[in-house]
C-alpha positions in Angstrom: 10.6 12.8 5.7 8.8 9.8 6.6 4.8 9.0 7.2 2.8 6.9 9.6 -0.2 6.1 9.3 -2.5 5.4 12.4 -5.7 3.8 11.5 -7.2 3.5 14.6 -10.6 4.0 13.2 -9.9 2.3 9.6 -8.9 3.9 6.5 -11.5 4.9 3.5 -10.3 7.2 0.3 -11.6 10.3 1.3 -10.3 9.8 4.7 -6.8 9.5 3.5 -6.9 11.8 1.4 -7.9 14.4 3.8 -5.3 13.4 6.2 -2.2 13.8 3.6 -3.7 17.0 2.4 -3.7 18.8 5.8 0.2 18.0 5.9 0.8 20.0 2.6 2.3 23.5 3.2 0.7 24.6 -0.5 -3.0 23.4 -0.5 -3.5 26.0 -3.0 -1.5 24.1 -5.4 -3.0 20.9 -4.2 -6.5 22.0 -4.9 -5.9 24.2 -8.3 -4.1 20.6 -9.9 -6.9 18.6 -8.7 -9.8 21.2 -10.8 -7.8 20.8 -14.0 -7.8 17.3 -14.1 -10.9 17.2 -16.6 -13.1 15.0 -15.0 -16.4 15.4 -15.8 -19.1 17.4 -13.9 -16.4 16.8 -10.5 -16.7 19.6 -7.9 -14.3 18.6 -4.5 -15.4 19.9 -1.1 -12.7 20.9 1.4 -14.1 21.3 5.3 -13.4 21.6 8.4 -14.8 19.1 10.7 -14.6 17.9 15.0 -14.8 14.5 15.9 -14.7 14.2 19.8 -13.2 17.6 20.0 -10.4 17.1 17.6 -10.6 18.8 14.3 -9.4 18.1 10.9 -11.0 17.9 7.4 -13.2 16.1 5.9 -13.3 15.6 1.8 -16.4 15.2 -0.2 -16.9 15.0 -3.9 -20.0 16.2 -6.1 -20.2 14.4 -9.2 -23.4 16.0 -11.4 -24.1 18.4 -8.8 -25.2 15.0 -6.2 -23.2 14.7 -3.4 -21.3 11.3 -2.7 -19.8 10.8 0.4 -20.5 7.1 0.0 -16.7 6.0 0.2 -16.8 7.0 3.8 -18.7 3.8 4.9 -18.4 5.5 8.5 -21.4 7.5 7.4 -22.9 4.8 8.5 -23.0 2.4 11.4 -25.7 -0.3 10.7 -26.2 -4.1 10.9 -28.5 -6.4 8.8 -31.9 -4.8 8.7 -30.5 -1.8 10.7 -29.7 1.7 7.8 -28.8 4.9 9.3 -29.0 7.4 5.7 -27.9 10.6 7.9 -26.8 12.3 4.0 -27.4 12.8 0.5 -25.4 10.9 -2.0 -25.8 8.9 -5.5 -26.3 5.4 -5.7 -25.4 4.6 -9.7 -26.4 1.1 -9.8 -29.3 0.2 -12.5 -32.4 -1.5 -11.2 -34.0 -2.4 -13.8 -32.0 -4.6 -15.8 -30.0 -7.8 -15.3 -26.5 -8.6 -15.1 -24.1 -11.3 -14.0 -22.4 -10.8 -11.0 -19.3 -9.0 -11.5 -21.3 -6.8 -14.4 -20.5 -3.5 -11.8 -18.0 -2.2 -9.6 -18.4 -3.7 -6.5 -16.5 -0.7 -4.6 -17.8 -0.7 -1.1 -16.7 2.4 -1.0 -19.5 3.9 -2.8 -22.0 1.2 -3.0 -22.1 -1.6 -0.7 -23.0 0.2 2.8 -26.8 0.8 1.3 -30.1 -0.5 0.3 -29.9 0.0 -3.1 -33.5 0.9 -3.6 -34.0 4.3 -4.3 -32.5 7.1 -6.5 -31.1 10.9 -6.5 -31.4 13.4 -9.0 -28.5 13.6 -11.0 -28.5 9.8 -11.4 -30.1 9.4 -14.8 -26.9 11.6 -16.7 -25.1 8.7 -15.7 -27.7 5.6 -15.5 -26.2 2.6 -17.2 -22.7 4.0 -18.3 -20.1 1.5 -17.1 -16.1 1.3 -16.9 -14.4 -1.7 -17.7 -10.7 -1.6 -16.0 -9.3 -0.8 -19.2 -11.1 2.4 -19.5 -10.4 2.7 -16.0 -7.0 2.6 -16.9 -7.0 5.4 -19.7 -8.8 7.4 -18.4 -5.9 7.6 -15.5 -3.2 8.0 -18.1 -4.8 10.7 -19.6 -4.2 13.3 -16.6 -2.3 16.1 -17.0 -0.1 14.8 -13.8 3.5 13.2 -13.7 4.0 9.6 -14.5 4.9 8.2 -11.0 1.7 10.1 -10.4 -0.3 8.0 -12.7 1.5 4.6 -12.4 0.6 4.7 -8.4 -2.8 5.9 -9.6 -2.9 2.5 -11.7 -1.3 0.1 -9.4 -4.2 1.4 -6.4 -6.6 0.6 -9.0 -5.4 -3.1 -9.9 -5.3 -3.7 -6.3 -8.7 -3.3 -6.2 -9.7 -4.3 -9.6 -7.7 -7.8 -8.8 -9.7 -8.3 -5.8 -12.9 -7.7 -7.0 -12.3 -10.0 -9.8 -11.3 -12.5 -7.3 -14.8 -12.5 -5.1 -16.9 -12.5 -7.8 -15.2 -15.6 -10.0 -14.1 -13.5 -13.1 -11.2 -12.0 -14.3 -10.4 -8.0 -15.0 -10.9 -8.1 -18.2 -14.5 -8.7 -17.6 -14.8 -6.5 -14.2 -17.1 -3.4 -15.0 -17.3 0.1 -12.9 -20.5 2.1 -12.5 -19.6 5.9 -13.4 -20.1 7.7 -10.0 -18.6 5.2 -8.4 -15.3 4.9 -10.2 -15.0 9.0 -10.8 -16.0 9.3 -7.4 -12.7 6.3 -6.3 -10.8 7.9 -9.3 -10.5 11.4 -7.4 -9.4 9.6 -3.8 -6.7 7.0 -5.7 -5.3 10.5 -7.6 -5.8 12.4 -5.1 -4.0 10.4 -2.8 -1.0 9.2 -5.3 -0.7 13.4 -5.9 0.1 14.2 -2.4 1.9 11.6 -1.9 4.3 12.6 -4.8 3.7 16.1 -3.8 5.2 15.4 -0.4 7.8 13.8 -1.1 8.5 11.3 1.5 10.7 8.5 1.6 9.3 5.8 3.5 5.4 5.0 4.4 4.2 2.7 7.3 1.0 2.2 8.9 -0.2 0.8 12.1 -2.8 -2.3 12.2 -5.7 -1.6 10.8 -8.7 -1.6 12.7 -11.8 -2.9 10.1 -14.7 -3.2 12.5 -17.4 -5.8 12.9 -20.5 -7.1 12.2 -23.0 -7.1 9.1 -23.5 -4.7 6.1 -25.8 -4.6 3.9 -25.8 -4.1 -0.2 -27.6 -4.6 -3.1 -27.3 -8.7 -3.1 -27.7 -9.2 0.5 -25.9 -9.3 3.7 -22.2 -9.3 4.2 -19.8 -10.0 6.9 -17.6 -6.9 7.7 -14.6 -6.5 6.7 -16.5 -6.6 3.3 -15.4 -9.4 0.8 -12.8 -7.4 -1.6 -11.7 -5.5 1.2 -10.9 -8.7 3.2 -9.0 -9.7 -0.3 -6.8 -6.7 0.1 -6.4 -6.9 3.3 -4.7 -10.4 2.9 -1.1 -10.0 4.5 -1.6 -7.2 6.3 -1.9 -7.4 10.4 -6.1 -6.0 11.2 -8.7 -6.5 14.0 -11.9 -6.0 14.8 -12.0 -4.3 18.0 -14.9 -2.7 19.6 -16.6 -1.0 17.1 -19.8 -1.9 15.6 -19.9 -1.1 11.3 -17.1 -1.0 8.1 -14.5 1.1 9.2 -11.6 0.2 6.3 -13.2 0.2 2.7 -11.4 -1.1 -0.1 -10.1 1.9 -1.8 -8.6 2.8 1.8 -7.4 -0.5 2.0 -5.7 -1.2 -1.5 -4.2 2.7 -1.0 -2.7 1.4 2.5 -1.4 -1.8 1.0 0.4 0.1 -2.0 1.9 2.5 -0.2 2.9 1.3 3.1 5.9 -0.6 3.0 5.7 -2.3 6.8 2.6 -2.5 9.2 3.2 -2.2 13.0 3.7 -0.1 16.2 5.0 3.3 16.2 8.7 3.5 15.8 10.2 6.1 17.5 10.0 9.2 16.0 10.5 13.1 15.8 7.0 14.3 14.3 7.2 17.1 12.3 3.2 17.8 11.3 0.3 15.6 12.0 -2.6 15.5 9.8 -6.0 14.3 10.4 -8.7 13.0 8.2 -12.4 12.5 9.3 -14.9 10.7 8.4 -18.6 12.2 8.7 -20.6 9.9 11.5 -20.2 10.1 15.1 -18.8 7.3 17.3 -17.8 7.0 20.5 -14.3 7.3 19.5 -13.0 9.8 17.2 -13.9 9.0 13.6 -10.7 10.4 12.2 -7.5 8.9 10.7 -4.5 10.6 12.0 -1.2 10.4 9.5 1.9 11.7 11.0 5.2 13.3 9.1 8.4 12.7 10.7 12.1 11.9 10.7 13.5 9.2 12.7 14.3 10.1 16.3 18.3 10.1 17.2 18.5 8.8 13.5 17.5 5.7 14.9 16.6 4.1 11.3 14.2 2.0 9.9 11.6 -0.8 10.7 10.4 -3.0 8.6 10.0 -7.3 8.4 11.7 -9.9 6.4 10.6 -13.8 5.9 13.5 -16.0 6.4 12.4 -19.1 4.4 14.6 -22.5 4.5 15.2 -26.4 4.5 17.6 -28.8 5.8 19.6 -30.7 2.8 21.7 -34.1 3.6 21.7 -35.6 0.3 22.7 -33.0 -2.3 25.9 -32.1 -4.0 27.4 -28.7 -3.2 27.4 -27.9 -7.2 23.4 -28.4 -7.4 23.3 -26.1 -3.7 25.3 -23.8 -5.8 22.8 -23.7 -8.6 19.6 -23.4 -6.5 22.1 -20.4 -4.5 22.3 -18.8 -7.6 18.9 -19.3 -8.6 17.2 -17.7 -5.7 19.4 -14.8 -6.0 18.0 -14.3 -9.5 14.5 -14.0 -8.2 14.4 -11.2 -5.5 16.0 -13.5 -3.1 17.2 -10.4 -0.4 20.1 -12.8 0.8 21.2 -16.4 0.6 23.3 -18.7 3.2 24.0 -22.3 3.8 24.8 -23.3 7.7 26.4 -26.7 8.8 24.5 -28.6 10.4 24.1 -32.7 11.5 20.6 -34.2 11.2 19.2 -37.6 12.4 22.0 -40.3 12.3 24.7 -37.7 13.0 24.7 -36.9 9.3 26.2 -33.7 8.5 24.2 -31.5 6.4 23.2 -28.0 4.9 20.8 -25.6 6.2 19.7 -23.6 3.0 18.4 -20.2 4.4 17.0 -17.4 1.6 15.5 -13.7 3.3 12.8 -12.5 0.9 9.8 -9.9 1.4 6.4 -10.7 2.4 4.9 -10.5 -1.3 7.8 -12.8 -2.3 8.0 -15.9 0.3 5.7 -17.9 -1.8 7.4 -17.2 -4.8 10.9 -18.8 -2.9 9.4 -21.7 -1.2 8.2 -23.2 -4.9 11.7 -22.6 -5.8 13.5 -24.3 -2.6 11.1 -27.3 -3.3 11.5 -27.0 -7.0 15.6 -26.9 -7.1 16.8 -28.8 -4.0 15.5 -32.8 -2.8 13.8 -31.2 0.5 10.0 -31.9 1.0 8.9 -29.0 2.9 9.8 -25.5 3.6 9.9 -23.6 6.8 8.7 -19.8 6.7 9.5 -17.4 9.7 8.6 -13.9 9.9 11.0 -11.8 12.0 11.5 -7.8 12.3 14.4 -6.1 11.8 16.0 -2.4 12.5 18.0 -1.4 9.1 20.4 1.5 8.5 19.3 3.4 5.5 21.0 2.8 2.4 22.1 5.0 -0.4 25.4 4.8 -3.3 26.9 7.7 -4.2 30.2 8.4 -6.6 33.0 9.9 -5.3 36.3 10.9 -7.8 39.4 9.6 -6.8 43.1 9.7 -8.5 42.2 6.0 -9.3 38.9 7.2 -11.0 35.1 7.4 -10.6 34.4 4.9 -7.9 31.0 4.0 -5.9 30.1 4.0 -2.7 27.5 2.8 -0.8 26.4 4.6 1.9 24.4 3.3 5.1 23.2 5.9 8.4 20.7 5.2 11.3 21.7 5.0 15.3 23.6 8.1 14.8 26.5 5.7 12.5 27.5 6.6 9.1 29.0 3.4 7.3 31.0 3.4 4.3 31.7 0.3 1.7 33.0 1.0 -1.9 31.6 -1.2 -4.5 34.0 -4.1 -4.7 33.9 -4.7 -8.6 34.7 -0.8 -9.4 37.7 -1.0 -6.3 38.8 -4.2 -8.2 38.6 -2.6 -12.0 40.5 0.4 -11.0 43.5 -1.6 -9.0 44.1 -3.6 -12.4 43.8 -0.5 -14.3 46.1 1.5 -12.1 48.3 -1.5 -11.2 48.5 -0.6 -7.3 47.0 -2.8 -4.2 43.1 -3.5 -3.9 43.4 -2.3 -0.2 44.8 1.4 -1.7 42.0 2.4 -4.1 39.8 1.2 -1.3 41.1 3.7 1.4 41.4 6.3 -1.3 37.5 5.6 -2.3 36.7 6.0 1.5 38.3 9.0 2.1 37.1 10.5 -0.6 39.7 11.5 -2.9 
């Protein structure tokens, strides 16, 4: 099975959480896992909630026995000088000292959307206690949950963590978490990674994200929306601000997006199995929810998903140095590498070197096409593609183990055995390439 996100309305923890946990056949599991975690004084709320006549649930967590629904910034819907505090929650930052600033966590999620100015009970248990990243970090591996579990857990986190270090001019080292807020973001990063793992899906995608507009306010002023580290993690990914007024993406929804999704885009055709939506708790005029859809591919149509095509025209190098900067990209998560004839000014003939690489590796590639070859500049092009998906499997033949690599979408089924294991077992066997080749396809 396969996901899709549609984030319509944004994306905050809670939010997402909500929506993958109404697509879980055993919420009882879900919920039972979550209560033996271990974290301190941590009581989860599961309820139902209707947002323009569409229902779903909505997820809050109770840290001390104070409610903090803070990470849904679409509580409120506010400008500068404008606060709309329709709930209770716990605002854990210390007034009364001084600190640099990057001293706390800077989690809009929990924080940012208020006047820090006044305080709940339950906030003097944890009034001054602070989580550097490390901690943040050990306290994650010390769940009672699978590894993959706690590694996604951990890689949500340094998303975030990164980007905060980022706005504020430090490094993570030096990054600092206030309690509530970083139990309260630790239950929506786990949570999240949990039913993700729980649900087993193969590939995640998400449309645009829709991040709002206007100003925010938080304890050192006023802020554009999207808010700072949230427009850090957003980096790379396609948003816009559309029509509605207040923070609709935070940046634990954000950096859980960005992890998991592996494409951004329009709806690929699809056969949905189970749709599950998460709400936030104020009222727009469009449905405060994010909707999350499981499905399989319609007609076995395939995958979406976009590559970069990054190149550079070459006239005055040797093929042996093209060889070596060939090789090179290959070595660094180069998808594929191709040279194409070409003539350039003067009728000179000429190399086109072409490399396909991932969005999170273009840059990477273009300091190597300028570092290996004579050009002076790189081109970068972004195109889409449909792929079959991919999968190798052994099969036994007379000739031996041999692999195969499997590819199905469009209703095809493709077939390639691995060249080096056709080529090993012809020596061995002393009989044609083409033979074992036939024999691996078939099968036997």
């Amino acid at each position: 099975m396969k996901l899709y996100f549609e984030c319509n309305m944004g994306a905050s923890g809670n939010m997402v959480m909500a929506a993958l946990y109404e697509l879980l056949p055993d919420k009882a599991t879900f919920r039972e896992k979550m209560e033996q975690l271990g974290l301190s004084d941590v009581v989860i709320n599961y309820s139902e909630a209707t947002k323009c006549g569409i229902s779903g649930t909505h997820i809050t967590v109770e840290i001390a026995g104070v409610e903090d629904t803070s990470d849904d910034v679409h509580n409120h819907h506010h400008h500068a000088g404008q606060h709309d505090h329709d709930h209770n929650h716990t605002h854990e930052h210390d007034h009364d000292h001084k600190h640099s600033h990057h001293d706390h966590h800077h989690d809009y999620d929990r924080d940012h959307d208020h006047h820090h100015d006044h305080k709940h009970a339950g906030d003097k248990k944890h009034k001054g206690r602070r989580y550097s990243y490390k901690e943040i970090l050990d306290l994650i591996k010390g769940l009672d949950l699978p590894d993959k579990v706690k590694q996604d857990a951990s890689n949500v986190y340094k998303i975030i963590g990164e980007a905060e270090a980022k706005v504020h001019g430090t490094s993570l080292d030096e990054i600092h978490f206030h309690e509530v807020g970083s139990i309260d973001a630790i239950v929506d990063v786990v949570g999240c990674s949990l039913l993700m793992d729980m649900l087993g899906v193969k590939y995640t995608a998400a449309s645009p994200i829709h991040v709002g507009y206007g100003m925010i306010r938080c304890e050192h002023g006023i802020l554009p929306v999207p808010a700072p580290a949230t427009a850090e993690i957003l980096r790379g990914i396609p948003v816009y601000s559309g029509q509605i007024e207040g923070e609709l993406c935070t940046p634990t929804g954000a950096a859980l997006l960005k992890h998991f999704a592996k494409s951004f885009g329009a709806m690929p055709i699809m056969e949905i199995s189970k749709i599950g939506y998460g709400m936030g708790t104020k009222d727009f005029e469009a449905s405060n929810c994010l909707r999350v859809y499981l499905y399989e591919d319609a007609y076995n149509t395939g995958s979406r998903d976009s590559v970069y095509e990054v190149s550079c025209n070459l006239d005055d190098m040797t093929p042996e140095a093209i060889g070596a900067a060939f090789e090179i990209l290959l070595e660094n998560s180069a998808l594929d590498v191709y040279t194409t004839p070409i003539l350039m000014k003067k009728n000179r003939p000429a190399v086109m070197l072409s490399c396909l690489c991932t969005e999170e590796t273009k840059d990477r590639i273009a300091e190597l096409l300028i570092k290996h070859t004579t050009t002076l500049g790189v081109r970068m092009t972004k195109y889409e593609r449909s792929i079959m998906e991919r999968s190798t499997q052994t099969v036994q033949t007379e000739y031996g183990a041999i692999r195969v690599k499997q590819a199905q979408g469009f209703g095809i089924i493709k077939l390639k055995p691995e060249y080096d294991d056709v080529q090993a077992a012809a020596k061995a066997h002393k009989v044609p390439f083409q033979k074992v080749y036939d024999a691996a396809k078939r099968g036997n």
